[in-house]
MARLUM-33188 format. One line per field, with one value per atom (N, C-alpha, C, O): x, y, z; atom name. Coordinates in pm, 1 decimal. Layout:
! residues N
c1 c(X:...)
c2 c(Y:...)
c3 c(Z:...)
atome c(CA:...)
END
This chain:
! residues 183
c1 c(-285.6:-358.5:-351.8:-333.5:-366.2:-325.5:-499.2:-596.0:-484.4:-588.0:-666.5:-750.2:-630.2:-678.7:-824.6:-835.1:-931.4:-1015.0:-1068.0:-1179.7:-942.6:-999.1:-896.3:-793.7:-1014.7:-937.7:-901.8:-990.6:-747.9:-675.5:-687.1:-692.9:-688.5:-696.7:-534.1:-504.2:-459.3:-340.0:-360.5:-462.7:-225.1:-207.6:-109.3:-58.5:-78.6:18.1:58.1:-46.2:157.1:210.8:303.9:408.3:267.6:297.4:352.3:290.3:449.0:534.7:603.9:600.2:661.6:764.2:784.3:689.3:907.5:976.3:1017.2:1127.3:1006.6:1056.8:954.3:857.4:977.3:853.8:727.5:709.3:664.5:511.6:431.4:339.2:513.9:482.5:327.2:304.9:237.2:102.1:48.0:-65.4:86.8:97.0:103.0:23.1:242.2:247.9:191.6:182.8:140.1:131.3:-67.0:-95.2:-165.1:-257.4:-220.4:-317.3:-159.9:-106.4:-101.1:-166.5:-6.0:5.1:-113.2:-103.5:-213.8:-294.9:-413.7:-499.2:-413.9:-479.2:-456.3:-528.6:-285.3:-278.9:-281.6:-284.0:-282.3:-301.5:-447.4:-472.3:-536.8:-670.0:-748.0:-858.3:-614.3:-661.2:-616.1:-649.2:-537.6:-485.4:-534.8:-529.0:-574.3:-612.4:-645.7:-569.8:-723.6:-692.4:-659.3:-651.0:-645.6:-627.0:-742.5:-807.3:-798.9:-905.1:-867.7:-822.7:-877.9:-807.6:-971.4:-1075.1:-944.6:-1092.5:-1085.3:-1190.5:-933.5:-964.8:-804.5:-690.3:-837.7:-716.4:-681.4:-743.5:-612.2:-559.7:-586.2:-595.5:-590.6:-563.8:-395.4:-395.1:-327.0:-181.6:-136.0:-213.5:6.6:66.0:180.2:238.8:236.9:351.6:482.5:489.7:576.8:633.7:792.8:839.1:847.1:996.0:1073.1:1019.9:1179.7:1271.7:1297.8:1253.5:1338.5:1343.7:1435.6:1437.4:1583.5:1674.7:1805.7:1900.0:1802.6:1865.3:1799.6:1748.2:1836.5:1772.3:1806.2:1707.8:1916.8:1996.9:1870.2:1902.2:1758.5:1683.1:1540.1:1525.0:1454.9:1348.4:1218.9:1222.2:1109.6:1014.8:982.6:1028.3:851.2:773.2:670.4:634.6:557.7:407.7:403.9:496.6:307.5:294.0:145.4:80.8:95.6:-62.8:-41.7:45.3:-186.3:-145.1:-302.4:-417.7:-280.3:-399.4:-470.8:-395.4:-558.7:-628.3:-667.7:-716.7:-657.4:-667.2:-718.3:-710.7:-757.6:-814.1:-770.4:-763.5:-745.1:-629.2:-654.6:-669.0:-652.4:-644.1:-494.4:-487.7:-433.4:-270.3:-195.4:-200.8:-132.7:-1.8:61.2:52.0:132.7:176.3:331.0:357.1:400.9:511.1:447.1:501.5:360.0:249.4:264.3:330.9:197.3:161.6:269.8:250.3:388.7:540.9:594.5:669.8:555.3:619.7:517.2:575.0:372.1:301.0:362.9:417.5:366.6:362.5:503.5:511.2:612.9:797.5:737.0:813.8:656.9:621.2:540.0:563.0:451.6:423.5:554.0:617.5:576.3:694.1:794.5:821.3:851.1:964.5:858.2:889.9:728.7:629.5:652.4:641.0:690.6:636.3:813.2:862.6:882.5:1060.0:1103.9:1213.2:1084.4:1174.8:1257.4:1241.5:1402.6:1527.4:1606.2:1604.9:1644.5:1665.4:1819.8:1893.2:1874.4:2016.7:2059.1:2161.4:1989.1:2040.4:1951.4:1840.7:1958.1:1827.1:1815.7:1901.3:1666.0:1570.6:1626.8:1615.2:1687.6:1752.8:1589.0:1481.0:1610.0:1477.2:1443.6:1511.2:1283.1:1242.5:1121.1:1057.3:1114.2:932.4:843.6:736.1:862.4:772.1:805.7:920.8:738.3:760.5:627.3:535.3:625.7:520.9:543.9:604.0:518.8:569.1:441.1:355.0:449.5:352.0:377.6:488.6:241.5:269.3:235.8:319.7:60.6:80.7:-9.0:-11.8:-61.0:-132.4:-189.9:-139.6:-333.5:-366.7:-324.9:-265.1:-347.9:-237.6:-90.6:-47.8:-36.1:75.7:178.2:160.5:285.6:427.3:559.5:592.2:584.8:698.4:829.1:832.4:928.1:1084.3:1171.4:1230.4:1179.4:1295.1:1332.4:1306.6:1401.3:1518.5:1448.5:1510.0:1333.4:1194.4:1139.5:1148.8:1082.5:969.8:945.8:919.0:958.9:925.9:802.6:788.8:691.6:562.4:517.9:473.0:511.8:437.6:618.9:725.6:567.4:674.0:832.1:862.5:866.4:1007.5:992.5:982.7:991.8:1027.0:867.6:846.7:796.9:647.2:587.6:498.2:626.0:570.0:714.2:717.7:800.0:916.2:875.0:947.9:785.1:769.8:635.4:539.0:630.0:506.7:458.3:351.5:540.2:502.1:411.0:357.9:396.4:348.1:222.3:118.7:224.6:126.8:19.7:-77.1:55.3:-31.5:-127.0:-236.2:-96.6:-171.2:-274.4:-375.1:-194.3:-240.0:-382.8:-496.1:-308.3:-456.1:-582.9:-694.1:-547.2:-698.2:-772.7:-895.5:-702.9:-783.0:-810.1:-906.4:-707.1:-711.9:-692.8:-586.8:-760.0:-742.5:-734.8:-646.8:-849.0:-830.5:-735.6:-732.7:-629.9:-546.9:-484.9:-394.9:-480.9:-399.4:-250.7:-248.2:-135.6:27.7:53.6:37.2:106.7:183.5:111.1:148.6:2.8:-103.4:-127.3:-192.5:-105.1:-161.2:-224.7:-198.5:-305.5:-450.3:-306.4:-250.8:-261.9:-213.9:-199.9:-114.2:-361.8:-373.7:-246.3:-165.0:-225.7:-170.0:-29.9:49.9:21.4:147.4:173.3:270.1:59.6:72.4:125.0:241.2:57.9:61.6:179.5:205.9:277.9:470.4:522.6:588.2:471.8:578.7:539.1:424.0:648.2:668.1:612.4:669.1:505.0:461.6:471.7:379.6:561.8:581.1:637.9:746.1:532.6:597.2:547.0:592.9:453.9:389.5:259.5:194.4:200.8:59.2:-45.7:-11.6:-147.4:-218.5:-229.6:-272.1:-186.0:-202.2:-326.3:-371.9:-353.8:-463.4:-573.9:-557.4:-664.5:-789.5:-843.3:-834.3:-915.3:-1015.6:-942.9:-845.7:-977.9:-948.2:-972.4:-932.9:-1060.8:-1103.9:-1006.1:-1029.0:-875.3:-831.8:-740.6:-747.8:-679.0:-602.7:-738.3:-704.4:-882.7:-926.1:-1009.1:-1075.5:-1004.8:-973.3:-880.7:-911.3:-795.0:-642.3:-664.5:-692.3:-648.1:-598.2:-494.6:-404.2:-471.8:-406.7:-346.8:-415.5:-214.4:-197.1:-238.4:-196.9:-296.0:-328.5:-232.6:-123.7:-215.3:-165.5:-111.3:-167.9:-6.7:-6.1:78.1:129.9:138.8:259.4:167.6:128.9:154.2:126.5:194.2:314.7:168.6:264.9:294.0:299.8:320.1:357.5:491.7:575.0)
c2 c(3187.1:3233.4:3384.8:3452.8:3428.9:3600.6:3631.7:3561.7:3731.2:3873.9:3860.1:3944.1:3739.6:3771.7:3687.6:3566.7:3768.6:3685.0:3614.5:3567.5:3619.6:3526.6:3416.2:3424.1:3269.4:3164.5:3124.9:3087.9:3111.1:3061.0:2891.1:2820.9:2858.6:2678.1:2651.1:2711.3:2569.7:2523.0:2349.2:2280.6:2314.7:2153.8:2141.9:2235.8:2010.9:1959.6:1877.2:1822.3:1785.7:1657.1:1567.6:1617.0:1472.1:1426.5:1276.7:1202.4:1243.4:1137.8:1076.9:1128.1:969.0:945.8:756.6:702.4:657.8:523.2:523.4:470.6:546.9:527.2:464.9:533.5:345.3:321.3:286.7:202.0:377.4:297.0:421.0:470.9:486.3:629.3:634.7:750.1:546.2:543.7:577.9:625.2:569.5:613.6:746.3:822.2:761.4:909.3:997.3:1112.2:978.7:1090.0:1079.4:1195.0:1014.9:1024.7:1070.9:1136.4:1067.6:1149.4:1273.7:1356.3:1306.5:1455.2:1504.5:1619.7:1438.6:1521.2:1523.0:1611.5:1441.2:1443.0:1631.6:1723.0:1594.4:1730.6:1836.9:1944.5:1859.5:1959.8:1999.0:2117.3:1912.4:1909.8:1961.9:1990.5:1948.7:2000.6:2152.8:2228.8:2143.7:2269.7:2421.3:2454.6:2499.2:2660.4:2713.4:2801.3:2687.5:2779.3:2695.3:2742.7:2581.8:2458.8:2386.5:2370.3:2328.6:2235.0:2141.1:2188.0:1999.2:1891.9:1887.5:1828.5:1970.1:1955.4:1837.2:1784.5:1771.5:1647.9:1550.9:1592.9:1464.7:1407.0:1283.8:1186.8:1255.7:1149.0:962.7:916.2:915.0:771.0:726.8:830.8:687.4:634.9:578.7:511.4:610.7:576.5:548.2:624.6:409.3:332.0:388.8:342.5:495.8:518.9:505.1:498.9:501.7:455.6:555.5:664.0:543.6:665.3:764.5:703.4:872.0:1050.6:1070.0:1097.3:1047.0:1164.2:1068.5:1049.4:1016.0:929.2:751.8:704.1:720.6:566.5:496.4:428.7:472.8:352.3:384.2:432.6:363.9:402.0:300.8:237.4:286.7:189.5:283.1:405.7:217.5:305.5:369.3:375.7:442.2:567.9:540.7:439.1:623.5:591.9:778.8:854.8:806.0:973.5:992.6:896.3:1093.5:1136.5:1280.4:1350.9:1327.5:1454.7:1549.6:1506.7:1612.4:1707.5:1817.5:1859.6:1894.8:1993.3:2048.2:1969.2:2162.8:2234.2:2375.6:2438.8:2393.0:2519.3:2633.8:2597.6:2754.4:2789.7:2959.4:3063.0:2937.9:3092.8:3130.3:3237.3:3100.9:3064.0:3146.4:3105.0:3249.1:3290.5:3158.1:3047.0:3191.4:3069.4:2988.8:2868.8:3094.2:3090.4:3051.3:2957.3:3098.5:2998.6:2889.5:2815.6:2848.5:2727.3:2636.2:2516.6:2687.0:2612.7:2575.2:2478.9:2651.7:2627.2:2555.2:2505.5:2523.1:2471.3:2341.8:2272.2:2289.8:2162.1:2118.6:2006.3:2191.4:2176.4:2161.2:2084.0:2187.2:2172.9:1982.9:1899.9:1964.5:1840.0:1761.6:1711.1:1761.8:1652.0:1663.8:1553.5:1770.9:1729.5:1639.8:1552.2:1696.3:1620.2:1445.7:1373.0:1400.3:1247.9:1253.4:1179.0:1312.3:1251.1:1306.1:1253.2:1361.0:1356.2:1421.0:1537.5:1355.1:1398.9:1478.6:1394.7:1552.7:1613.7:1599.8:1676.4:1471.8:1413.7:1431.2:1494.2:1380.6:1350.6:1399.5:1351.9:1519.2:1607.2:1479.4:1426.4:1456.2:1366.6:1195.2:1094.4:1182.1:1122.0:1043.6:1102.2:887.2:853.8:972.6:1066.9:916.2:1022.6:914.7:832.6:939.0:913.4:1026.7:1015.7:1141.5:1237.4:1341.3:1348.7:1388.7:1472.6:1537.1:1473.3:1686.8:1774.5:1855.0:1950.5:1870.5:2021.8:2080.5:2023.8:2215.4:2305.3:2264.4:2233.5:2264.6:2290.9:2408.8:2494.6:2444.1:2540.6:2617.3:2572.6:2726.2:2820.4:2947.0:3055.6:2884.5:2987.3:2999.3:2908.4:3117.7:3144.7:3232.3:3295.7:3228.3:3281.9:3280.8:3207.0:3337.3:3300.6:3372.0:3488.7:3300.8:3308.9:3276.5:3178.5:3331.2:3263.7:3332.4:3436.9:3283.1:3366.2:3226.2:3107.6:3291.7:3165.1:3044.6:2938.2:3056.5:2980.7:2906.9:2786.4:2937.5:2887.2:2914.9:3023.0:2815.7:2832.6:2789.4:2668.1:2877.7:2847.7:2873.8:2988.4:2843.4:2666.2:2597.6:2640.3:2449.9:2420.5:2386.8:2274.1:2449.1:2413.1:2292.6:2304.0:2157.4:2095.7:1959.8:1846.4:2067.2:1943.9:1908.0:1823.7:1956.2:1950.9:1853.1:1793.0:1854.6:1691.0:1563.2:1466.5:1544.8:1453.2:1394.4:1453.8:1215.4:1159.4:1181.1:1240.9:1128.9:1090.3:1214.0:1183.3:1305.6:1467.3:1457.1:1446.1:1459.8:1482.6:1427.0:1478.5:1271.3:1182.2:1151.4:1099.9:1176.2:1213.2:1373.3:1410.7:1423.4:1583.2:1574.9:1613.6:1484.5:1496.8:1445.5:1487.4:1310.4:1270.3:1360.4:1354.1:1464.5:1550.9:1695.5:1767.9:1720.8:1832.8:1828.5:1883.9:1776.6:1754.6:1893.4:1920.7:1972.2:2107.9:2197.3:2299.0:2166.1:2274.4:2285.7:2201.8:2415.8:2490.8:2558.5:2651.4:2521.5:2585.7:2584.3:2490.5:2727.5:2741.9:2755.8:2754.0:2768.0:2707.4:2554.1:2529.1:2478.9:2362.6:2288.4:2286.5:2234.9:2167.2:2033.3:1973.9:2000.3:1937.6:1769.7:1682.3:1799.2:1629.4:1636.0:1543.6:1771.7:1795.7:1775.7:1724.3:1806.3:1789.9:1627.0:1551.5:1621.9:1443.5:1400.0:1362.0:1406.0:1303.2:1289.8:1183.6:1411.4:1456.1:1313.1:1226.4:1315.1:1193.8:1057.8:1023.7:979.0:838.6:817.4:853.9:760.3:719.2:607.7:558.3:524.5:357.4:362.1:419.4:249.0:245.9:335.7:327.9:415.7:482.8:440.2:485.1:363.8:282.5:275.7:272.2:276.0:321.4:191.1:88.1:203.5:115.2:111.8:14.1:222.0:207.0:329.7:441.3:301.5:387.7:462.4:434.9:571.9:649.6:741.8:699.0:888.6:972.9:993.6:1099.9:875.0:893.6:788.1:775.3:695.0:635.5:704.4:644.9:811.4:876.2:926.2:947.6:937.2:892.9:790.1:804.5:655.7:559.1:471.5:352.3:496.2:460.3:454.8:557.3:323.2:313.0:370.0:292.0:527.9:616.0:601.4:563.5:647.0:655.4:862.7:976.5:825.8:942.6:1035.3:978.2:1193.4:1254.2:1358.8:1457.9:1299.5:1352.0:1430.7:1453.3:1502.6:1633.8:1743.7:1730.3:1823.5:1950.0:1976.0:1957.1:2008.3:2024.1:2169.6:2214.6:2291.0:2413.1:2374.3:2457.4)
c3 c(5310.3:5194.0:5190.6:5291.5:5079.9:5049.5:5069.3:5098.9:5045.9:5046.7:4901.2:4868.2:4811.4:4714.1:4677.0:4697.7:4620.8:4597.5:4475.2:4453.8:4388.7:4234.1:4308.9:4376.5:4239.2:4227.4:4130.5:4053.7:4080.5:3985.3:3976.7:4077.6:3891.3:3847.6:3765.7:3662.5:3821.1:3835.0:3782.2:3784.8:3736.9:3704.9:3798.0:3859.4:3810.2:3876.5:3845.1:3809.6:3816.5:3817.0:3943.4:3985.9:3980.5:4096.6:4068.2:3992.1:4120.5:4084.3:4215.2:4327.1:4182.8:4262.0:4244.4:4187.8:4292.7:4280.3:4378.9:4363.5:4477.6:4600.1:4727.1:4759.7:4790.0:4883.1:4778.0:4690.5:4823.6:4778.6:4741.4:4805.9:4556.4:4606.3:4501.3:4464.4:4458.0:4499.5:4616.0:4609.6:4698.3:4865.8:4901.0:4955.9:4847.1:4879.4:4781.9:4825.3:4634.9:4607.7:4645.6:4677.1:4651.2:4747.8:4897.8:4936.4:4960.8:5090.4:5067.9:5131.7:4955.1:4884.1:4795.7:4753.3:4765.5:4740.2:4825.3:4822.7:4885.4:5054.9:5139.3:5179.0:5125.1:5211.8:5104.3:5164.1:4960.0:4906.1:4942.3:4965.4:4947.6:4931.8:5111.3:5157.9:5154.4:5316.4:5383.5:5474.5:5295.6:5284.2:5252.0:5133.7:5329.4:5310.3:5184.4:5143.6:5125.4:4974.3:4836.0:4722.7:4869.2:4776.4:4754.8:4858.2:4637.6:4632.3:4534.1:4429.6:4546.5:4430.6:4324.4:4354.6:4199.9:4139.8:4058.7:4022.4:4013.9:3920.6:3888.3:3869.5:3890.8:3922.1:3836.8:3880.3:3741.8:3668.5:3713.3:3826.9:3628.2:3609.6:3705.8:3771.6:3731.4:3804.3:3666.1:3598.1:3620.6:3526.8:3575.7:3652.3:3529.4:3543.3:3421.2:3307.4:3476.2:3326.2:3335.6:3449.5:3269.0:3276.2:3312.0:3335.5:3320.8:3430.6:3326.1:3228.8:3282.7:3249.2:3318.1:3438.1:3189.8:3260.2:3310.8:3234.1:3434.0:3423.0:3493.7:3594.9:3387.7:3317.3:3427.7:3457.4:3523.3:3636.1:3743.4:3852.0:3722.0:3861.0:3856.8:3752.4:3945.6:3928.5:3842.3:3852.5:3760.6:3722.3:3825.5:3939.6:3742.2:3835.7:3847.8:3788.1:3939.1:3872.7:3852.3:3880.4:3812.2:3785.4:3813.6:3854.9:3796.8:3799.6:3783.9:3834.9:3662.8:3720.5:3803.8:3801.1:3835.4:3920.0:3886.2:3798.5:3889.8:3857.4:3980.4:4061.0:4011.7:4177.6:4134.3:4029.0:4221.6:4253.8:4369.9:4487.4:4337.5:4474.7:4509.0:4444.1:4582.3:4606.0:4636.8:4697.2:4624.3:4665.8:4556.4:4440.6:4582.3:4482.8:4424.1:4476.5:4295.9:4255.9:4344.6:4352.5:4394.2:4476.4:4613.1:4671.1:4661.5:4789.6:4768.0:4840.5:4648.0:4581.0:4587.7:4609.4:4569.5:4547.1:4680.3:4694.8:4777.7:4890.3:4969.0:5065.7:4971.3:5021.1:4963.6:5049.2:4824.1:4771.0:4818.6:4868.5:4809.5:4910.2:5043.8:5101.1:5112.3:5246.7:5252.2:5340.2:5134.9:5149.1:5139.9:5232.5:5032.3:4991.7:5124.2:5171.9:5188.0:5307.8:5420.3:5500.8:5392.1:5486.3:5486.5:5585.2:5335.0:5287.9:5282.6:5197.9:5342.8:5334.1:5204.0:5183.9:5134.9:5016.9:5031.5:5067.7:5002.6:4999.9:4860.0:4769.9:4831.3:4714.5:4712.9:4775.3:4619.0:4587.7:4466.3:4439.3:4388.2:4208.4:4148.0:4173.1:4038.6:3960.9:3845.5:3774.8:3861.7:3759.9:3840.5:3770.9:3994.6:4061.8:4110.0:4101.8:4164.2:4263.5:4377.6:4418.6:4416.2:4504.1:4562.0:4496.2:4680.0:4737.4:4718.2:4777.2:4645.2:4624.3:4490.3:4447.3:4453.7:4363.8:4319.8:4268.7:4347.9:4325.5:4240.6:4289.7:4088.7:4006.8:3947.4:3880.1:3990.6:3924.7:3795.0:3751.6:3715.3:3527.0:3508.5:3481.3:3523.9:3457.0:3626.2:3740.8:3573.9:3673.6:3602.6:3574.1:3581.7:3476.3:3368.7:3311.1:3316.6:3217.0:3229.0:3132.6:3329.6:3402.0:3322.6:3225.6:3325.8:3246.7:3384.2:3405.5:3421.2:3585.3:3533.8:3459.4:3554.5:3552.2:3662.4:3635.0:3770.7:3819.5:3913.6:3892.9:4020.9:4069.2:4143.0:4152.0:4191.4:4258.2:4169.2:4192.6:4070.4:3994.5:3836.3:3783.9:3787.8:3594.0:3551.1:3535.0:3524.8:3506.7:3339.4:3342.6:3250.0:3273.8:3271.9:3227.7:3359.4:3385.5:3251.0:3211.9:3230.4:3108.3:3012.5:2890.3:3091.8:3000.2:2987.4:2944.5:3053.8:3076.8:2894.5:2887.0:2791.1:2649.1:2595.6:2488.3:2673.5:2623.7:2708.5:2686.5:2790.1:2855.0:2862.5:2910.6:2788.5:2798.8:2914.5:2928.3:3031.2:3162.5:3234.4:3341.1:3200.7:3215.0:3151.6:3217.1:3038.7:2945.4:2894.2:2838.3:2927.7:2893.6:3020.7:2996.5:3136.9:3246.9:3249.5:3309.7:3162.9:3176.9:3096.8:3125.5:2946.1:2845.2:2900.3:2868.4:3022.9:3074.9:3138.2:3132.5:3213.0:3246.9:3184.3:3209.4:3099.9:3024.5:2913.1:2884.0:2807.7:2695.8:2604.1:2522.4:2639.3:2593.6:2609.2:2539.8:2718.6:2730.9:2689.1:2684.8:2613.7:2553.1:2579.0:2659.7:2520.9:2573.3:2434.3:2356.4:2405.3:2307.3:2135.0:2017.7:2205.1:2051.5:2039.6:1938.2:2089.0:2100.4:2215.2:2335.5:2150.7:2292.2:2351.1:2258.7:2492.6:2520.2:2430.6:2417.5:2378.1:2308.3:2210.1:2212.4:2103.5:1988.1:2050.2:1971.7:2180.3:2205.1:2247.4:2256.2:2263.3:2336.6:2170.5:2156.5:2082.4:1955.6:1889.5:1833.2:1887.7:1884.6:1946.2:1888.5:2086.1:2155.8:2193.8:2221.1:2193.6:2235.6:2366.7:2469.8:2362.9:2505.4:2516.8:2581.8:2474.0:2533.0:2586.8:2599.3:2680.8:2817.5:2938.2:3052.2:2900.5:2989.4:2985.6:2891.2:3063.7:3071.1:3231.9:3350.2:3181.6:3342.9:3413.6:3361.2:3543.7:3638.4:3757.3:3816.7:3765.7:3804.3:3780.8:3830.2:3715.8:3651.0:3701.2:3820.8:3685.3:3754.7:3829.6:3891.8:3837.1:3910.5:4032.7:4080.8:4136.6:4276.4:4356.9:4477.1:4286.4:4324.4:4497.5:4605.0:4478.8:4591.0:4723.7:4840.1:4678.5:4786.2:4839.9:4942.6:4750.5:4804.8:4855.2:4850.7:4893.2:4896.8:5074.2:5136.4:5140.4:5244.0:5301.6:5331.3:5337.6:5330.1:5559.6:5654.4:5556.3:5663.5:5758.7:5736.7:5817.0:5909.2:5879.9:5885.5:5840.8:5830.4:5992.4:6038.5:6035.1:6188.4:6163.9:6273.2:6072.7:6072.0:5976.7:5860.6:6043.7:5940.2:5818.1:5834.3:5712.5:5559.0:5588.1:5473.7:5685.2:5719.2:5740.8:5776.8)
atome c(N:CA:C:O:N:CA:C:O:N:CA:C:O:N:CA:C:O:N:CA:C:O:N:CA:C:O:N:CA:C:O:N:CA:C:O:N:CA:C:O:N:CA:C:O:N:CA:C:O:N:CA:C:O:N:CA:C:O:N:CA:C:O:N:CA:C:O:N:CA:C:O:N:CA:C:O:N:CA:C:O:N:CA:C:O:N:CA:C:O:N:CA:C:O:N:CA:C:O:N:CA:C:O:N:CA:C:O:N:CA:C:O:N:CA:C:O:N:CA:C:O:N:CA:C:O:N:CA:C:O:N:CA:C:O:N:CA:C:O:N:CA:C:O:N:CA:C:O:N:CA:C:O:N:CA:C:O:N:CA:C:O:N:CA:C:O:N:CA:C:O:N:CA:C:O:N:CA:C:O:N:CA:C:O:N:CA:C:O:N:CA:C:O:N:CA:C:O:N:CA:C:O:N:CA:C:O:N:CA:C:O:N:CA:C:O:N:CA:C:O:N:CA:C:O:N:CA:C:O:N:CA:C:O:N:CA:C:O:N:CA:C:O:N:CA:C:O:N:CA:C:O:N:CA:C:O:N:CA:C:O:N:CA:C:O:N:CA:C:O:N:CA:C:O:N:CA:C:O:N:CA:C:O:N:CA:C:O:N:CA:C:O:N:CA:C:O:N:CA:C:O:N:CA:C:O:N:CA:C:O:N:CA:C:O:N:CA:C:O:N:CA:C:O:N:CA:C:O:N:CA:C:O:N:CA:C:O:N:CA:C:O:N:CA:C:O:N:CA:C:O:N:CA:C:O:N:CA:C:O:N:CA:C:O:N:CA:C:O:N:CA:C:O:N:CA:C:O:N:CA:C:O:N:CA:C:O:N:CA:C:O:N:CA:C:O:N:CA:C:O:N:CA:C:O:N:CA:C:O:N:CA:C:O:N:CA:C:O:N:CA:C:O:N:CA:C:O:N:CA:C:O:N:CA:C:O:N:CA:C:O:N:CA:C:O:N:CA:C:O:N:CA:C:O:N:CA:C:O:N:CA:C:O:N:CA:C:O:N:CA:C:O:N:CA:C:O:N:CA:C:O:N:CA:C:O:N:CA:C:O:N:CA:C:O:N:CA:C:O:N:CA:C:O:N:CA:C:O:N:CA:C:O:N:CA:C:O:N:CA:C:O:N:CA:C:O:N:CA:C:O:N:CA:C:O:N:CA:C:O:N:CA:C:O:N:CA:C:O:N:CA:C:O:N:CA:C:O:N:CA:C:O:N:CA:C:O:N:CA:C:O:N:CA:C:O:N:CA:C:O:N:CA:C:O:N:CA:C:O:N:CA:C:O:N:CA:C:O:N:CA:C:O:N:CA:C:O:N:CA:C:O:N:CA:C:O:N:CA:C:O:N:CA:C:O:N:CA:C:O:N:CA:C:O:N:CA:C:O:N:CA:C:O:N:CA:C:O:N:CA:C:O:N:CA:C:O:N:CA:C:O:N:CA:C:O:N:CA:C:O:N:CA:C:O:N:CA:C:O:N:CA:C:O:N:CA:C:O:N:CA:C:O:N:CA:C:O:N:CA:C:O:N:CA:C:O:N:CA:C:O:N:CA:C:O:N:CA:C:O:N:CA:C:O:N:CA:C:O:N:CA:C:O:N:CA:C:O:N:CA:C:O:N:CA:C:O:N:CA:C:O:N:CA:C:O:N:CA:C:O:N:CA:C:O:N:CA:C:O:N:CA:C:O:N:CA:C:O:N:CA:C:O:N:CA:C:O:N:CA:C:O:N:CA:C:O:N:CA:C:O:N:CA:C:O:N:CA:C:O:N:CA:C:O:N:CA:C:O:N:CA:C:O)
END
């Protein structure tokens, strides 16, 4: 954690078709939430959504997160790359299967582009699977001049449907012991 003492409030979206990645992404927000400078303040419904990008692959489930951080946003990026190598994820085929997947959306009101990190994330306002998780918890938020709901209502969300309800689901989740540090 830096020297700094405002805490910034960040989204996240967390995904993954690989294994049992209800599993992992409660694991991953387990260890975001254990983590130095991180706090999980609110967390999505589990959504079952169809593959993005390329189609030959099994669905997804998604969720997205609301955190609290004292964390630079590039902290932030390499803490959440530190979970995911934590839960195996292998990085093969871009928009390819995964057992994990962690992407910053937004962070504050920030605007980032360089070779690390694109904040708010690029293409999170083309994608149900993003957004329609985002509006349960952030309905108000605002990108671009529009409250996330207004960007939700643009796109096709069939096929993206909640599988399991309530935002306290990742810590009820019969979760396995976290015995590797996410450093």
């Amino acid at each position: 954690m830096t020297g700094r003492n405002r805490k910034a409030r960040a989204f996240l979206c967390l995904g993954g078709n690989l294994g049992e990645p209800e599993r992992a992404m409660a694991e991953a927000l387990q260890a975001l939430d254990a983590s130095p400078g991180i706090c999980v303040i609110r967390v999505s419904s589990v959504y079952r959504t169809p593959p993005w990008g390329k189609l030959d692959q099994p669905e997804f489930l998604n969720a997205a997160a609301e955190i609290e951080t004292g964390l630079t946003p590039h902290e932030l990026l390499s803490q959440c790359l530190a979970i995911e190598r934590m839960l195996k994820r292998e990085r093969r085929d871009r928009w390819g299967p995964r057992v994990i997947d962690i992407d910053i959306l937004t962070y504050d009101d920030e605007r980032i582009a360089d070779a690390m990190l694109e904040i708010p994330h690029p293409r999170m306002l083309q994608r149900a699977f993003v957004l329609l998780p985002l509006a349960e918890i952030a309905p108000g938020l605002v990108l671009e001049g529009k409250s996330i709901s207004e960007h939700m209502a643009r796109l096709d969300a069939s096929g993206v449907e909640p599988v399991k309800t309530g935002g306290e689901w990742w810590k009820n989740e019969a979760i396995r012991p976290l015995t590797r540090s996410p450093s």
